[in-house]
C-alpha positions, 0 to 999 in steps of 0.5 A: 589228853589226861587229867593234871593234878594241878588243874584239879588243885587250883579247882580244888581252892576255888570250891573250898577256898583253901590256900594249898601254897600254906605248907600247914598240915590242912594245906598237906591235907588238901593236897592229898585228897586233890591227889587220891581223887585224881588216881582213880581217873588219872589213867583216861585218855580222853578229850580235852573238854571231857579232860577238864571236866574229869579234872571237875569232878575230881576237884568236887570230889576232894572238896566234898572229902574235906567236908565230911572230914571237917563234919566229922570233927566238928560238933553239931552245935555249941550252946552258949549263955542259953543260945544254941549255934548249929552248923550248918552242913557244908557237906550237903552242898559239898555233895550236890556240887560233886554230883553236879561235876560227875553227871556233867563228866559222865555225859561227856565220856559217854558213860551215863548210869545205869540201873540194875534191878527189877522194874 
């Protein structure tokens, strides 16, 4: 069993909240980053548990894409009448979501990480 785009997608709204269906140029966005994400697993022929949790991490993945992107266009914080208004970093928690997914989709390949170096 492969990955599907569409499960990546539908993930994909649920951890963002965004409306893939708007047809705006976000929702085109989205829909781009849902699909990038998903070309560097879409070659595996796996299980369908471990299919659904590459489908995972991949929807995790664009999420976290989208809010380094919207960090980046955004400002840090904005003062107004002497109140100052700092963001919050979405792409902090976006992270930890993806790197959640990730470890959960590696054990399931079998692929755990391994360390390169002196100890």
């Amino acid at each position: 069993m492969r990955p599907e785009l569409a499960h990546v997608q539908a993930l994909f709204g649920l951890f963002s909240g965004e409306d893939l269906t708007a047809g705006d140029a976000r929702a085109q966005l989205c829909l781009r980053l849902c699909a990038d994400c998903l070309a560097a697993v879409a070659d595996r022929d796996t299980t369908a548990p471990a299919a659904a949790a590459l489908e995972n991490w991949q929807a995790a993945e664009a999420f976290y894409q989208l809010a380094l992107i919207d960090e980046a266009a955004a400002p840090e914080a904005v003062t107004a009448d002497g109140v100052r208004v700092t963001a919050a970093p979405a792409a902090r928690r976006a992270r930890a979501l993806r790197d959640e997914k990730r470890r959960i989709a590696r054990r399931l390949l079998g692929e755990e990480a391994f360390y390169f170096g002196r100890m």
